[in-house]
C-alpha positions in Angstrom: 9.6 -23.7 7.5 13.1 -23.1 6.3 14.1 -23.7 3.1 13.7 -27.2 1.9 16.9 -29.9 1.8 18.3 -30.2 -1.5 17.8 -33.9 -1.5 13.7 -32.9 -2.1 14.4 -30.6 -4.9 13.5 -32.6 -8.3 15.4 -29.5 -10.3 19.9 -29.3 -10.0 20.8 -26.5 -7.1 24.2 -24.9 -8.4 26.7 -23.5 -6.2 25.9 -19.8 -6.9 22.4 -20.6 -6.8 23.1 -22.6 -3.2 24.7 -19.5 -1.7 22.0 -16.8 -3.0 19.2 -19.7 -1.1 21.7 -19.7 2.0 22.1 -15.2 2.1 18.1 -15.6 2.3 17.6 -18.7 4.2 15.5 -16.7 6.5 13.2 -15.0 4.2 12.6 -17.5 1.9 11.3 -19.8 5.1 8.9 -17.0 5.9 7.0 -17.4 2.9 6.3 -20.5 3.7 4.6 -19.7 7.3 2.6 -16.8 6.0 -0.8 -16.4 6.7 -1.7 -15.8 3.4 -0.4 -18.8 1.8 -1.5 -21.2 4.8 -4.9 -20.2 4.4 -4.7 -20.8 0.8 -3.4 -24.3 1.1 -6.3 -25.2 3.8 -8.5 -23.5 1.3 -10.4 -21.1 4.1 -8.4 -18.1 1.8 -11.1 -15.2 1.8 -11.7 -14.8 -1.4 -11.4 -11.2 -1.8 -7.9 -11.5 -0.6 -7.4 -13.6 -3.6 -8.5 -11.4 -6.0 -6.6 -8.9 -4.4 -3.8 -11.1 -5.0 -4.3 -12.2 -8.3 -5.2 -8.8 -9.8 -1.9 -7.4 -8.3 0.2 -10.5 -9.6 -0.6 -10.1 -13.2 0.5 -6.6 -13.2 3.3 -8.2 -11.7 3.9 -10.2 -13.9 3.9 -7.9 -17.2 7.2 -5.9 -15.1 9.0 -9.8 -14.8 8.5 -10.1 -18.8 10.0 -7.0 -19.3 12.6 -7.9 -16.9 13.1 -11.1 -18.7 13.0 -8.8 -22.4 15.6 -6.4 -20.9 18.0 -9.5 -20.0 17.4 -10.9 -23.3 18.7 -8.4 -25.1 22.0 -8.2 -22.8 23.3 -11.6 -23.4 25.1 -12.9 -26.4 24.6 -16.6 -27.0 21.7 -16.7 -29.0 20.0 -19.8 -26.7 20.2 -17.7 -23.5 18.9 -14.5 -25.6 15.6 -17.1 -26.9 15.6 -18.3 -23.7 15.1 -14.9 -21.7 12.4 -14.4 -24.5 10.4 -17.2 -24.0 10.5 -16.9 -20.1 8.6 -13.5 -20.8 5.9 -14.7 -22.8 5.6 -17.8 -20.3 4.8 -15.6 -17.5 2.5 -13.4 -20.0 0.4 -16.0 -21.7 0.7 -19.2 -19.4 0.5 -17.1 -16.0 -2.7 -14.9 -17.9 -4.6 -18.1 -18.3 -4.4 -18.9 -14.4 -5.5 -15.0 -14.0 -8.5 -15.1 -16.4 -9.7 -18.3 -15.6 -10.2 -16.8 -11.7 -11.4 -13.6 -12.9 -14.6 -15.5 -14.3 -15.2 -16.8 -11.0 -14.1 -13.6 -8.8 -15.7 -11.3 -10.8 -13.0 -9.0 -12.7 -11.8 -8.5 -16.7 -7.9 -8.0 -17.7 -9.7 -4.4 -18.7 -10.2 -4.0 -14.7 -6.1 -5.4 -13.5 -4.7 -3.3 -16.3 -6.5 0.0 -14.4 -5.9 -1.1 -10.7 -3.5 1.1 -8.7 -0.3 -0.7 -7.9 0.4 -1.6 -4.1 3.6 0.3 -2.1 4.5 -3.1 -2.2 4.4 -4.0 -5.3 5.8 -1.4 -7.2 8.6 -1.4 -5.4 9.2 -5.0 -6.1 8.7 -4.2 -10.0 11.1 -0.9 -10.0 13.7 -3.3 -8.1 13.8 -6.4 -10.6 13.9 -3.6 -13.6 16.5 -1.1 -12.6 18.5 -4.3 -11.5 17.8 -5.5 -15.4 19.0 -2.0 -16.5 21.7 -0.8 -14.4 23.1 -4.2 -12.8 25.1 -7.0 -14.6 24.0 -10.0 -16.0 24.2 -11.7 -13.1 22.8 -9.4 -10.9 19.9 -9.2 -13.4 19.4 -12.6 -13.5 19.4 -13.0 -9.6 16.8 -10.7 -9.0 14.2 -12.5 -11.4 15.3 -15.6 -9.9 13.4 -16.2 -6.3 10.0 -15.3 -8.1 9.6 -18.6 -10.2 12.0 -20.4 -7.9 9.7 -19.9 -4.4 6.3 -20.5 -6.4 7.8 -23.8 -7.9 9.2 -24.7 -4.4 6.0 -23.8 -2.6 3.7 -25.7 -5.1 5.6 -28.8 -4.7 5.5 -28.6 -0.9 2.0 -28.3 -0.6 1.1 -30.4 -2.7 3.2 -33.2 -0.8 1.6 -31.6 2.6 -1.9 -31.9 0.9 -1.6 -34.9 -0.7 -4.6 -35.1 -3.7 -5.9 -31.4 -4.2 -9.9 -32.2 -4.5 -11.3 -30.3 -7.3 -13.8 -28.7 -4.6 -10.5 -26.9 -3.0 -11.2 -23.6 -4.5 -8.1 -22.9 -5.1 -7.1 -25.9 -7.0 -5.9 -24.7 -10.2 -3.3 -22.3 -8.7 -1.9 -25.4 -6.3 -2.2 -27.4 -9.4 -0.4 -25.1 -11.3 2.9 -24.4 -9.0 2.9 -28.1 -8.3 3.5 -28.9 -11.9 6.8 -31.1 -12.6 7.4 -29.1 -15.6 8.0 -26.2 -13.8 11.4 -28.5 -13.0 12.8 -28.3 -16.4 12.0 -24.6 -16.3 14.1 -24.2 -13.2 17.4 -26.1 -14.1 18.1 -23.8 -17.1 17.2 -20.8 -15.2 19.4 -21.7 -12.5 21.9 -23.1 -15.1 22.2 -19.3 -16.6 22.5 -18.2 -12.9 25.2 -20.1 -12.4 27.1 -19.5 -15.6 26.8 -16.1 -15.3 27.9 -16.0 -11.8 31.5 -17.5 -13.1 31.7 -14.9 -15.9 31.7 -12.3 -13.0 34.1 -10.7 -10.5 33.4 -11.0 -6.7 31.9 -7.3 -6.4 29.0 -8.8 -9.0 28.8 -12.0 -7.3 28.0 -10.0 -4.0 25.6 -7.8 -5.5 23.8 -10.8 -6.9 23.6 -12.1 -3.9 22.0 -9.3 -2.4 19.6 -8.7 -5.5 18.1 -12.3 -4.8 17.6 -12.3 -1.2 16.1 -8.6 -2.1 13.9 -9.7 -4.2 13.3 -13.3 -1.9 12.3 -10.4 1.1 9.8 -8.7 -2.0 7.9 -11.8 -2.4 7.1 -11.9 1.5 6.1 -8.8 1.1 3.8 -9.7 -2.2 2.1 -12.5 0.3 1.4 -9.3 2.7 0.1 -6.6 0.5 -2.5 -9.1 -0.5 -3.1 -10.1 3.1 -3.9 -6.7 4.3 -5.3 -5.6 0.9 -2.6 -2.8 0.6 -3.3 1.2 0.3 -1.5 4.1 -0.1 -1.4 5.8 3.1 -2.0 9.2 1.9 
């Protein structure tokens, strides 16, 4: 699948944010064919995979709120500074909720994801979305966040028009349940509303790197699908 026309997308597309979708086109389809997330969606997922998955997600997820703190404190309108802030604790408390909730049926405590051993894959995702935070501009920074909450949003919303009513027997409902949410939407115009305003503050070197720090990061969430696929290791 390649990326999905605009005319299905409940949330506003801005230019910037157009072209950063268009850089990755290819990438961002990918996600959509791997054979991590079609198994999930026909709900024949192993479960183990899953938990590989979700254990490695919320330590993910921590390094996107400090992303999200970093950006915070680098813009000046005090909205977009709140607005940053809130995004962290979304992804810490909302996101945590999803984690726990599947820990009590997959057998593992927030004491056992915060002493797992990071994937290759995924700490290199994490030190890309925070030395972008740190060393890149605002839009830069903003760009590499971006594709996390933007793909999960996308690829709730097409599975659950694919599956049509997710039985409560699927066993993974709750996470199809969540990423389908139409609230999410709301969530994604102001992002992408940020993205786009910072975009014009910036010269054309920025605007490049942004693009590049998206489709980056859209390449790192393929990646996140296959680290949990293969259940990752250090090779030596």
């Amino acid at each position: 699948m390649q990326e999905a026309p605009a005319a299905t997308r409940p949330f506003t597309v801005p230019p910037f944010a157009q072209a950063c979708l268009e850089a990755a086109s290819d990438a961002w389809g990918a996600s959509f064919q791997h054979p991590f997330v079609r198994a999930l969606a026909e709900g024949t997922l192993d479960a183990e995979r899953f938990r590989f998955y979700q254990m490695q997600d919320a330590r993910y997820l921590e390094a996107f709120a400090d992303a999200c703190s970093l950006i915070a404190t680098r813009c000046v309108r005090p909205d977009d500074k709140l607005w940053f802030i809130d995004a962290a604790r979304l992804a810490l408390v909302v996101e945590r909720e999803l984690h726990a909730g599947y820990g009590k049926k997959l057998g593992y405590t927030l004491e056992d994801v915060a002493r797992i051993e990071l994937t290759p894959n995924n700490r290199a995702y994490q030190d890309h979305m925070i030395a972008t935070a740190v060393r890149g501009t605002l839009v830069e920074a903003v760009a590499a966040i971006t594709p996390c909450p933007w793909l999960y949003v996308e690829l709730g919303q097409h599975l659950a028009r694919e599956l049509g009513t997710i039985p409560d027997t699927h066993p993974y409902a709750d996470w199809l349940r969540m990423y389908s949410n139409p609230e999410f939407n709301t969530y994604m115009d102001n992002l992408l509303e940020r993205l786009e305003r910072f975009a014009r503050e910036a010269d054309d070197a920025a605007r490049a790197r942004a693009k590049e720090a998206f489709r980056t990061s859209v390449r790192y969430e393929w990646m996140f699908w296959q680290q949990a696929w293969e259940q990752q290791r250090w090779p030596v």
